[in-house]
C-alpha positions in Angstrom: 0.0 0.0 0.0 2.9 2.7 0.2 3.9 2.3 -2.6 0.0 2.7 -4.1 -0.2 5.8 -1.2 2.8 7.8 -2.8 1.0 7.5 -6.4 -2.3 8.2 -5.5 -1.3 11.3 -2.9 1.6 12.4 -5.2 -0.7 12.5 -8.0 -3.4 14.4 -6.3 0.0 16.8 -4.9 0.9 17.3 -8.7 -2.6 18.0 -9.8 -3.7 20.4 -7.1 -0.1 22.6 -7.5 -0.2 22.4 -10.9 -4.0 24.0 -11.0 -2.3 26.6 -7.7 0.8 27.4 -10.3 -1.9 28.0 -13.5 -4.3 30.3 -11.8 -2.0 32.3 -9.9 1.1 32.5 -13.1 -1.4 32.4 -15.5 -4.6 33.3 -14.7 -6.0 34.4 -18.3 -5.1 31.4 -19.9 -6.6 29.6 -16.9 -10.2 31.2 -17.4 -10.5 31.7 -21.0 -9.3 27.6 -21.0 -12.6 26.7 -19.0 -14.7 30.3 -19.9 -14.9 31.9 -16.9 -14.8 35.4 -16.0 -11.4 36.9 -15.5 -10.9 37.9 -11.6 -11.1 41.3 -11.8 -11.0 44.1 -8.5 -11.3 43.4 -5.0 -12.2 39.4 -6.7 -8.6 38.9 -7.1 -7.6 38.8 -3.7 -10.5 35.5 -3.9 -9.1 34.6 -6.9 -5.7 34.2 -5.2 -6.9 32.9 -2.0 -8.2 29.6 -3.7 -5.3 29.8 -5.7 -2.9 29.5 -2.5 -5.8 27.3 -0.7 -5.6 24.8 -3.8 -1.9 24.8 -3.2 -1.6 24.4 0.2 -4.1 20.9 -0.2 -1.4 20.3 -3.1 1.6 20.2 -0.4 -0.7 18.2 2.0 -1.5 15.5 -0.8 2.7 15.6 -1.1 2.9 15.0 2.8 0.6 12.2 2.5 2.4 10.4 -0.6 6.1 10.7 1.7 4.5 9.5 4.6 1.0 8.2 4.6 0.8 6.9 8.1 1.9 10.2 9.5 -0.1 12.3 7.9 -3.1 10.0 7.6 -5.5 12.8 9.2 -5.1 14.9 5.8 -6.4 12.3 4.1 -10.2 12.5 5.6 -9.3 16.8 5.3 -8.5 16.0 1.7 -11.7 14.0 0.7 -13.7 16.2 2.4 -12.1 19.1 0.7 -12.3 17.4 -2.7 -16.1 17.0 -2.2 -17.1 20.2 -1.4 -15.1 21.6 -4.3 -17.1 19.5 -6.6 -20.4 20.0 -4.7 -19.8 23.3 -5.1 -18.9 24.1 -9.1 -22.1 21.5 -9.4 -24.2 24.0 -7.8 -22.4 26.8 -9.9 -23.0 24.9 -13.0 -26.8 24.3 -12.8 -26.8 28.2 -12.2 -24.6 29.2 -15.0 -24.5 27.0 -18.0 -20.9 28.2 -18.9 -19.7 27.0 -15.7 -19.5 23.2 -17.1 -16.3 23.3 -18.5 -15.0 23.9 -14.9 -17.1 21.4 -13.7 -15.5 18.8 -16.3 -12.3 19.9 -14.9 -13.2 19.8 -11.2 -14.9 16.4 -11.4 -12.1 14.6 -11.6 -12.0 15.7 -7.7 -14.8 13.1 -7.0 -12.5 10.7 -8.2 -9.6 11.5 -6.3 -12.4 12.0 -2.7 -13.5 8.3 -3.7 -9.4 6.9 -4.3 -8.8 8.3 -0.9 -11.9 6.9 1.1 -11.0 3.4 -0.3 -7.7 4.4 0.6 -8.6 4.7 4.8 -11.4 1.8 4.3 -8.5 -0.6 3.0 -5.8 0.6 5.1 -8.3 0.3 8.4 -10.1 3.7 8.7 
């Protein structure tokens, strides 16, 4: 299983920093990718606190893949987090048609929350 741990978590780590790294480096080509409105005023400052928020769960996913019994409590923090972010953009999609493309993006989140609750169930949580 640790070896299954560090590419599931290190995985998750790669795709959460790389989403961070495009929405705060790159933040036009990250909405006009998935048509969203640019952040724009007093919205950046939310804009970049998901940004950093998205990253820190990114470094968290890395703890986890180095050492998975340690830092086993992120890993209920990280399907949690996973869910809501997909709960969420669901809710924002019914609302706004053009918000599907993110969604398409963002589902691959309920993948990952699933991974990680079979993750704990198997490995006795």
């Amino acid at each position: 299983m640790q070896s299954y741990a560090r590419w599931l978590f290190g995985l998750a780590a790669a795709a959460n920093l790389a989403v961070a790294a495009a929405m705060m480096l790159a933040p036009g080509l990250f909405v006009g990718v998935l048509g969203l409105d640019a952040p724009a005023g007093t919205n950046r400052v939310i804009w970049q606190l998901a940004a950093a928020l998205i990253g820190v769960f990114g470094y968290g996913y890395g703890r986890v893949a180095l050492d998975p019994v340690r830092f086993r409590a992120l890993i209920h923090l990280g399907a949690v987090g996973k869910l809501a972010a997909v709960a969420l953009v669901l809710v924002g999609a019914m609302l706004v048609p053009h918000v599907w493309k993110f969604f398409a993006l963002i589902s691959g989140d309920a993948i990952f929350a699933a991974l990680f609750v079979d993750y704990l169930r198997r490995t006795g949580d």
